[in-house]
N, C-alpha and C positions, 0 to 999 in steps of 0.2 A: 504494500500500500504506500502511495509515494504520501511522503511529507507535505501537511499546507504550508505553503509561505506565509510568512508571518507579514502581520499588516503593522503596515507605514504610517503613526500616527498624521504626520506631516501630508499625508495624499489622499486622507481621508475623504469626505464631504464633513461640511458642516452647516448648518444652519444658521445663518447671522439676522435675525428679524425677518423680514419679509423673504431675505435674499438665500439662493440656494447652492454654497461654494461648493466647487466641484473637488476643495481639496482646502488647506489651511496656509498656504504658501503667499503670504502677503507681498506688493512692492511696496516697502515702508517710503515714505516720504525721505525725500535728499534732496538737497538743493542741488540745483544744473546751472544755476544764474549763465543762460541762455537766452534771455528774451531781451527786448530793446524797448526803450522805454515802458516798463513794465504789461508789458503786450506781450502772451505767450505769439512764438511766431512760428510757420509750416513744419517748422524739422520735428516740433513735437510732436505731429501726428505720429512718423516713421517713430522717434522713441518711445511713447510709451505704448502704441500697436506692438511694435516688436516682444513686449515684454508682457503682453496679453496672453492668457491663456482659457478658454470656456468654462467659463464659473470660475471664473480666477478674479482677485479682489487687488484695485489697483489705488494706493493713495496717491495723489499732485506730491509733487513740490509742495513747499510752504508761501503762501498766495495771500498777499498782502488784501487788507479789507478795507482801507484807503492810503490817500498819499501822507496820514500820519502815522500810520503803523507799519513805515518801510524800513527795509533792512540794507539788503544790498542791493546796488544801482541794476542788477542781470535779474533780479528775480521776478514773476508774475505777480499780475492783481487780478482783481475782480470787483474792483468798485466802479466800473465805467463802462458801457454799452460796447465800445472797441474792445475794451477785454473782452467781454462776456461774446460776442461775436468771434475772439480770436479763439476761446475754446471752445466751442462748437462743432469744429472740424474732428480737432483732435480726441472729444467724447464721442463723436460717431466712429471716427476710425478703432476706440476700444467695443464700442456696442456692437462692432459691426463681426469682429472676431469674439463675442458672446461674453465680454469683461464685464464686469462690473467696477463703477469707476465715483471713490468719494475724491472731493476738492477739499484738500485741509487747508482751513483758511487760520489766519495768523494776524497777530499785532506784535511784534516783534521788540516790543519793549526797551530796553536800555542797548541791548545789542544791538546798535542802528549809531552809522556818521551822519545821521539827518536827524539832527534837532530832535534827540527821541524823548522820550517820555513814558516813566514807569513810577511803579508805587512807591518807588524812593529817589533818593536825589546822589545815592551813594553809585561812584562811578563801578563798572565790571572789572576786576582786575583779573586782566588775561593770562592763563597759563599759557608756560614758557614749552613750547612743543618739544618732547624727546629725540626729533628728528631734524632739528637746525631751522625747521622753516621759519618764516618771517613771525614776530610776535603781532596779532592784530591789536588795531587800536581804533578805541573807540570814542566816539563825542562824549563828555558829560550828559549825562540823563537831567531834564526835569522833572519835581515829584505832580505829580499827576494831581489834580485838585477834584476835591468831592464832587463839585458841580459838574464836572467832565465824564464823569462815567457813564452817565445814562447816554451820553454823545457817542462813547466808544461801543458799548451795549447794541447804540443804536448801527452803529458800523460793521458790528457780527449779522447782526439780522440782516439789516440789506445784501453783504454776500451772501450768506446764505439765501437767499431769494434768489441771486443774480447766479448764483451755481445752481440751482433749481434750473433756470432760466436758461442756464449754458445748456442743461442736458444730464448734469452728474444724480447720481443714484443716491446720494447722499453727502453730509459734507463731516470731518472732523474737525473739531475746534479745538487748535493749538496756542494756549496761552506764550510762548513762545520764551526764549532764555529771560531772565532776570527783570523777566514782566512783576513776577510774585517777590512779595515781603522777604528779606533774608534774613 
């Protein structure tokens, strides 16, 4: 009697809410800072197509939810009809090979050379890479004022609407580095 192969948690299905994964194999989010003035642009179709699979679960990049929660000058947004048009393409090319695809939208807090703004005023002190590269540097942070929040609140909601809008199956919402209290 031959042996059963033993199952592959990782290749399994799973059930994620509505959604019906053909296995557990996620593409987590990684920045590509690839796009020009924060407008994903065509080559995203070919990357993240390529890296679809049928009932396969795909997160963005980290995808700015206006031009006060930017990080790096190469990354996408989704607070403007030109974005939400520039992903469009690129959600049909995962729907089309049978992905599932959330948009992690982001406010990117202290971690930003654009005038950032987070729940403190204390700057990010960057570690020193084991591998020689450049140490990044970043702007001082402002601390973020009580009356601002329901603004920024209001700046998740609208992506999320506008990732709706684009086509995505869902969206993740990533408070992003040294946005939270230390």
């Amino acid at each position: 009697m031959a042996a059963k192969a033993p199952t592959i948690p990782l290749l399994t299905p799973y059930k994620l809410g509505k959604f019906n994964l053909s296995h557990r194999v996620v593409l987590a989010p990684m920045a590509r800072n690839r796009c020009y003035g924060y407008v994903p642009q065509p080559h995203a179709i070919l990357y993240y197509s390529q890296r679809t699979s049928k009932g396969g679960l795909l997160i963005t990049e980290a995808t700015a939810v206006s031009d006060t929660s930017l990080g790096f000058t190469e990354s996408p947004g989704i607070w403007t009809t030109e974005q939400v048009d520039a992903w469009k393409p690129i959600v049909d090319a995962v729907h089309a090979k049978g992905g599932i695809f959330f948009c992690q939208i982001v406010h990117i807090g202290r971690v930003s050379n654009q005038a950032p703004i987070s729940s403190t005023d204390k700057p990010l002190t960057p570690q020193i890479p084991s591998n020689g590269a450049d140490v990044p540097q970043f702007a001082p942070p402002r601390r973020l004022r009580s009356d601002e929040i329901p603004g920024i609140v209001n700046e998740f909601r609208l992506a999320a609407r506008h990732a709706v809008a684009a086509g995505f199956d869902g969206v993740e919402i990533h408070g992003a580095h040294g946005f939270l209290i230390d």
